[in-house]
N, C-alpha and C positions, 0 to 999 in steps of 0.2 A: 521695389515692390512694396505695396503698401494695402492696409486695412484696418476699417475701423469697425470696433463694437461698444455695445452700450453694456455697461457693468451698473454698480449704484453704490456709493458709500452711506455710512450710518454717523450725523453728526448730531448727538446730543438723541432725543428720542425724535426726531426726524430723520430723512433719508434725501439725499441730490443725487441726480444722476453724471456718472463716471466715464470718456472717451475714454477706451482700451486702442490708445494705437500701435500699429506693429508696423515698423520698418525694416528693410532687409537691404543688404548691401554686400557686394562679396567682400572678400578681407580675412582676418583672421575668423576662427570660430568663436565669437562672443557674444554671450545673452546681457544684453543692460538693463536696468529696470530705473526709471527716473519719474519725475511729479511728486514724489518727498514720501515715498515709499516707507513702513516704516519697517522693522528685522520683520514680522512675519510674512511681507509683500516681496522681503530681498528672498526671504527663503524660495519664492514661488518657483523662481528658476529650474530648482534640482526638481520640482514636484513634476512642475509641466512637462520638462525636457523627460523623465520616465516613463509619466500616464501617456504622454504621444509616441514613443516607442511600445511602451504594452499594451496598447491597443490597437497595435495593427497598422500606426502611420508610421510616413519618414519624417525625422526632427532636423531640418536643413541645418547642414555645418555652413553657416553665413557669419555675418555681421548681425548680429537681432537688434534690435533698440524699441523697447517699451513705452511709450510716454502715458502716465495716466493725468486725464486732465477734468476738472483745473487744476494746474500743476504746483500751483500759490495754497491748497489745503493737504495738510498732510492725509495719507494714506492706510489705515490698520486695518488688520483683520487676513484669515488667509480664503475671503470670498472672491478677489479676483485668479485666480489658478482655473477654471474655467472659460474666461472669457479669453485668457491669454491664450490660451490653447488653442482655441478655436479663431483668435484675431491671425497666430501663428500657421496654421492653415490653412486658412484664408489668402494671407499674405507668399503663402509658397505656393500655390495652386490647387494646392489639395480639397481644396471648398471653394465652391461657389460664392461671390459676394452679393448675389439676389437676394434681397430678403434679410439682410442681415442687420439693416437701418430701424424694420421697425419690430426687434424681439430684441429686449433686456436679460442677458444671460448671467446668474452668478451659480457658485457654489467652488467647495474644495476639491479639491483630485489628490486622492490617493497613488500611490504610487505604479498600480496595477491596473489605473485609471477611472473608479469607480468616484461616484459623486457623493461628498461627504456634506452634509448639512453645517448650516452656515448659522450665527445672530442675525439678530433684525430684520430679519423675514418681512413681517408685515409692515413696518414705516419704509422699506423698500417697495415692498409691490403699492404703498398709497402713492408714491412718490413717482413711482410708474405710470400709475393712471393718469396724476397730475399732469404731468408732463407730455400726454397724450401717446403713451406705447400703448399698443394692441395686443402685446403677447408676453410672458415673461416667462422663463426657462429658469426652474428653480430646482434645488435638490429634493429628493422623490421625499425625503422625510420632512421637508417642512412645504410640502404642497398643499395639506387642509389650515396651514397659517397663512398662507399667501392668497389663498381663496377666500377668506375672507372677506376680502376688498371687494365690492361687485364692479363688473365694468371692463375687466380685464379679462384675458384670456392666461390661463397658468398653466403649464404643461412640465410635470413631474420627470426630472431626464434620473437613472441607477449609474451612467456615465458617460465617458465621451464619446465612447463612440456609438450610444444612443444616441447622442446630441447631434454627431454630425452625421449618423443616418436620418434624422429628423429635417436638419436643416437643409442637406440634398434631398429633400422626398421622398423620398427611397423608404422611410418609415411611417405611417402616418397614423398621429396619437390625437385623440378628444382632449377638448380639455379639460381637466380637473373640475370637477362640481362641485360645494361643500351644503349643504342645511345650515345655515348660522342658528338658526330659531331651535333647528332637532338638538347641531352643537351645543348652543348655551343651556338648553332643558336638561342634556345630559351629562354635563358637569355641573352645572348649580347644584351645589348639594354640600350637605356641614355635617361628620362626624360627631358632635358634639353636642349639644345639648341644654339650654336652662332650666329644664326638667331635674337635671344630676343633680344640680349645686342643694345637698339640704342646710337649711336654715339660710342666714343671711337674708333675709328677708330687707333687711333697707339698702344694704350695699345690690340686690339687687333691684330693688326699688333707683336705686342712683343711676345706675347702670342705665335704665329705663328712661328716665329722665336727660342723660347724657344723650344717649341715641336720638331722642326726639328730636331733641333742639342743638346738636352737631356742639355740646359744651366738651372741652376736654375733664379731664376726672383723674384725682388723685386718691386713691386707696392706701388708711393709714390703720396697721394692725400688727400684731403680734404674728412670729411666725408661725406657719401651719394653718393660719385663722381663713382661707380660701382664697387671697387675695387673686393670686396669677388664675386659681381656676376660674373665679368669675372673671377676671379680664379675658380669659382667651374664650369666653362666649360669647362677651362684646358684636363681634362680626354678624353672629347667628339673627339677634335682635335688630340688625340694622336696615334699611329700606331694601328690596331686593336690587340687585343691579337692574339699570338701562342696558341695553346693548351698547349705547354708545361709552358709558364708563366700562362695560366689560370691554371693548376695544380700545379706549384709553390707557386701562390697566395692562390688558396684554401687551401692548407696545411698550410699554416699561420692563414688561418682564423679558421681550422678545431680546431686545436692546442686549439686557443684563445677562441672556444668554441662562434664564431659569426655568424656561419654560420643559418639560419633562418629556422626555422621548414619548411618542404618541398626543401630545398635547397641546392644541392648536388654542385656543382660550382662557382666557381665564375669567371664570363664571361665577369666582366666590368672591365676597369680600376679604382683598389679604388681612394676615395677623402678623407682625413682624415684631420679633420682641430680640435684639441685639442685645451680648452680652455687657456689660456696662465695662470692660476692658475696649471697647470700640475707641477706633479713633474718631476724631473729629470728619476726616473724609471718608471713612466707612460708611458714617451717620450720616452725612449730608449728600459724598458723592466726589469724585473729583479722580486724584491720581494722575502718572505718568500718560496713562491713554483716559482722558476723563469717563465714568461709569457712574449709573444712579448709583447714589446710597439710600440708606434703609429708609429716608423720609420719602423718597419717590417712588422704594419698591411697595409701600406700603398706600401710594397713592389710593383714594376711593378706599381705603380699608382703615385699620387700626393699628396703630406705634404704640406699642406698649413696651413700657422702661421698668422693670425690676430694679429692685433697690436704688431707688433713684437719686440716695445721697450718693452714692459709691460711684458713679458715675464724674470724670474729670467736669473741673468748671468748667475751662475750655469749651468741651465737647458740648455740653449743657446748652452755651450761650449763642453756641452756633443755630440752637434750634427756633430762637426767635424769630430771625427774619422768615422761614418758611412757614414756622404759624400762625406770623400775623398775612403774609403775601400768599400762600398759597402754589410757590414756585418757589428755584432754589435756582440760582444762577451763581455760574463757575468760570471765573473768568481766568484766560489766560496768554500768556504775551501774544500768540497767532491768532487767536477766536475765543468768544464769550459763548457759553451754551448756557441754555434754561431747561428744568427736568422739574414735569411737575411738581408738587407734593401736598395735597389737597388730602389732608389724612384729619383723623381724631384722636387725640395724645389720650392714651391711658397708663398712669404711673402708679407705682406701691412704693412704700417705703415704712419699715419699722418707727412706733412711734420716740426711740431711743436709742443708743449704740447697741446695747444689749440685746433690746427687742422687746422686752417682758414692762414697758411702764405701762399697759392698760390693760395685763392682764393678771387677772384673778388666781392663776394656779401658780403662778409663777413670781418669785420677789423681784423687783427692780432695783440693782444697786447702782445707780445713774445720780447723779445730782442734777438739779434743775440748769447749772452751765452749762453741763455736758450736755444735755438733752436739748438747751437751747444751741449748743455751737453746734449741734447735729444738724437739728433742721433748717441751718444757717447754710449749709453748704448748697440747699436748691436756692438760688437768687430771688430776689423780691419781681426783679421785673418779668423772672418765666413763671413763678407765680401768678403773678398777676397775668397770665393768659390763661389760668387753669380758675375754670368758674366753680367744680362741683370739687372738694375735700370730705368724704365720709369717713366715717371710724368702720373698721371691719375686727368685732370683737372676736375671741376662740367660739368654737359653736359648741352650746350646751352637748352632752350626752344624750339627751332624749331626742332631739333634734337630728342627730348624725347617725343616732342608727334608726332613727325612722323610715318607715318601707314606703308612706306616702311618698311621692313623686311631685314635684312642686311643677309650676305653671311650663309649658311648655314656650320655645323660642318660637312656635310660629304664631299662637296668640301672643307674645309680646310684642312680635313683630307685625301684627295687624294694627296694635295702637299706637304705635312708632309711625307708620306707614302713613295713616290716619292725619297724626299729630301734623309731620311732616307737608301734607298735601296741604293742608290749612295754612302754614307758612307759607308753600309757594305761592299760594291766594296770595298773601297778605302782602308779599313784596312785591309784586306783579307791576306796581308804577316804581319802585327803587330803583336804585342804582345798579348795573350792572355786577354782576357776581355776589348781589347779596342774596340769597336763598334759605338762611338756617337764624334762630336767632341769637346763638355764637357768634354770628357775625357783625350786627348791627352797633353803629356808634352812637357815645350818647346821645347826640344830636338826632337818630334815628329812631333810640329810644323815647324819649322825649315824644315824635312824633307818632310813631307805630303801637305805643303799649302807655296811656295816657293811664295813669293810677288813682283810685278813689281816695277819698279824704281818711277814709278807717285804714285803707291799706299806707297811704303816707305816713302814721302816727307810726306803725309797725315798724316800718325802717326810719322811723325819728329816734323811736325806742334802742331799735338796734345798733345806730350808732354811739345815741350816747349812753348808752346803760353796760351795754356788752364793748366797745369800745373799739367797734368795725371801722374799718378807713375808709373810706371815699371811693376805692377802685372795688370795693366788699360789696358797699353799696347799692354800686350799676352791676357788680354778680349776681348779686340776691337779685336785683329787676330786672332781667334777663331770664332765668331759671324760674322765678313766679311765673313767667309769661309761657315758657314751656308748658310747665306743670297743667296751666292753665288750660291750653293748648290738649294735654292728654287727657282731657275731662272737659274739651269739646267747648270750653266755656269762653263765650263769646269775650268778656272783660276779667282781668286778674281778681281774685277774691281774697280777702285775708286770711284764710285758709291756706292759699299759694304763697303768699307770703312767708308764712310761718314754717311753713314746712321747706323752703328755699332756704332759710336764714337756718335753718337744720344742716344744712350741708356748706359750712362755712367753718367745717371743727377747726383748723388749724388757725384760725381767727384768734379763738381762744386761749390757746397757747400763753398762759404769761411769757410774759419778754420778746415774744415773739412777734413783728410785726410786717406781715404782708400785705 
């Protein structure tokens, strides 16, 4: 006796779809499970052989044999315990095999036979439609993520033996509806504030300018001085999501198994700030069962690194490839997988061991080695990906207990917005995936942001005078072009200039050269 059902595995933040076959044979009483199963697919066994006793079927004393196929990719997660169930009744007679070709079943079974919600909800049901199924059978708690998808039909099963009063007729359920537009209106939304932060007026003037033009940004102060509070407002000020990055991003979060009981979307810009005790495959992703790390949970959002000397070289050096590529690929003896990571680095770091050399209330007893072996531990070359370095000084007394309330994130978020729309103009004949002006190469620059003669003197000065490098140089003309950008201004002015070569503090640095 035999039957087949369609399951779906989650390989990387996509989804394929799964043969659940079930063969029966008399012989001794044994359940097999083969196609490279991994412990939580061997465990399914004791789940299924319960949930089909407590709900009311008989669990045939046969031969069983399981094959999930392609049987050449391994298998995780405990999402097939449902399809087995039902391939297992199927195959003893107990179900009907009508109909069972074109509905994609997953979910867990509890032992009482209740349907327990699963990862990767959504790149399964996209992976569904692809593949042309018309129906998918998913656990009732992740059926406004699977409804996402249009196109499909989704039906919400509490258990099995909902599922197989459904599947004989016996039951008959609508399918699941969701409002994507009403969903995403009603999670878009930020606790938080640019209103709060008082003072700091240029750090978040930076901030402003970072968001515009997609530049990553280094925050260099004393502790206490706001640093992490204006980074974790970063998000607030950034373009509002598309749907389609808000489904981008969910799928990373689906995947990663973050998404929050009742919570089908994700409508905000992440903030993901890992403890600098991370390992390198935290950060990037990887492991015995590969899993985004923090660069892909944070896709479409903001990485922001506290104390960023303290952080392993290692781990640091790993973050290269994703910032210049955009993607994070994990390669491993069976299969290579790719997880987005399309984020904006936001880092802090003291400007000392101690912390106290630029600030005023406090002595610095550092020597200039110490201070240089310090800010030696971030590398020249992940430097050299971070365009904006400000200084974030302690905030005066008058300033922090001021009752004024400083500019709001959804006006800063109009000139961002603004800034931003004029870039996509402007790349509209480039290269594919260039959109921001973070991204553009010299050679682009060159072409896309051509500079006047007063503003050339400006960065002639700055390198020989001030003592900028050459990678300083195309930061500073990159950030002009923003700035310029946020003040609507058709060509860079020397004005944009100057105020770019303002956010190059770490330039400065004696001895220090990035």
């Amino acid at each position: 006796m035999f039957s087949e059902v369609t399951a779906a595995a989650v390989l990387g933040v996509d989804a394929y779809l799964v043969r659940v076959e079930a063969h029966m044979e008399s012989g001794l009483d044994l359940f097999t499970v083969v196609g490279l199963p991994d412990a939580a697919v061997k465990e399914s066994r004791d789940r299924v052989s319960a949930a089909v006793k407590n709900s009311g079927f008989i669990f045939p004393k046969r031969r069983i044999t399981i094959n999930l196929a392609p049987a050449d990719i391994r298998k995780a997660g405990s999402g097939y315990d449902l399809p087995m169930a039902v391939s297992i009744l199927a195959a003893s007679g107990q179900l009907g095999l009508d109909g069972l070709n074109s509905v994609g079943i997953l979910g867990e079974l509890a032992l009482d036979g209740k349907v327990r919600p699963v990862r990767g909800v959504l790149p399964i049901a996209n992976a569904a439609k692809r593949e042309g199924l018309k129906n998918l059978i998913v656990p009732e708690e992740n059926a406004q993520e699977a409804a996402l998808i249009e196109g499909i039909n989704i039906y919400p099963m509490e258990s099995l033996r909902d599922t197989i009063d459904f599947l004989m007729g016996s039951d008959e359920i609508e399918p699941f509806k969701v409002n994507r537009e009403s969903l995403f209106m009603q999670s878009h939304e930020y606790f938080i504030d640019f209103s709060e932060v008082r003072g700091q007026a240029a750090a978040k003037r930076a901030m402003e300018v970072a968001a515009a033009g997609g530049h990553n940004i280094l925050l260099v102060g004393p502790p206490g001085s706001g640093k992490t509070m204006v980074a974790k407002r970063l998000p607030t000020i950034l373009p509002d999501f598309t749907m389609e990055e808000s489904l981008e991003t969910t799928q990373v979060h689906s995947v990663a198994g973050l998404l929050k009981p009742g919570q089908a979307l994700v409508a905000s810009r992440p903030f993901r700030s890992p403890h600098h005790t991370v390992s390198d495959a935290g950060l990037i992703g990887g492991g015995a069962v590969p899993k985004p790390g923090e660069v892909s949970l944070a896709h479409n959002g903001v990485l922001f690194l506290d104390e960023l000397p303290e952080f392993r070289k290692n781990v640091l050096e790993v973050l290269r490839q994703p910032m210049e590529d955009g993607v994070v690929t994990i390669s491993r003896a069976a299969v290579s997988l790719t997880y987005p990571a399309t984020f904006m680095l936001a880092a802090a770091m003291n400007p000392c061991p101690c912390g106290y050399h630029t600030d005023p209330m406090h002595e610095c007893r550092c020597t200039q080695e110490q201070i240089a072996r310090y800010l030696s531990r971030v590398s020249g070359p992940l430097l050299d990906r971070i365009d904006i370095h400000v200084d974030v000084p302690r905030v005066p007394w008058q300033e922090l207990s001021s009752k004024e309330a400083g500019e709001s994130s959804e006006k800063v978020r109009a000139r961002v917005s603004l800034a931003k729309q004029a870039q996509v103009e402007r790349f509209k004949s480039a290269r594919k995936g260039l959109f921001c002006n973070a991204q553009m190469t010299n050679r682009e620059l060159e072409k896309f942001v051509p500079l006047s003669d007063d503003c050339m003197k400006l960065l002639q000065r700055a390198i020989t005078q001030m003592g900028f490098s050459a990678r300083a140089y195309h930061r500073i003309w990159k950030v002009s072009r923003t700035i310029a950008d946020l003040e609507t201004s058709e060509n860079v002015q020397p004005n944009h200039v100057l105020e770019a070569i303002q956010y190059r503090s770490l330039d400065r640095v004696p001895g220090l050269n990035v």
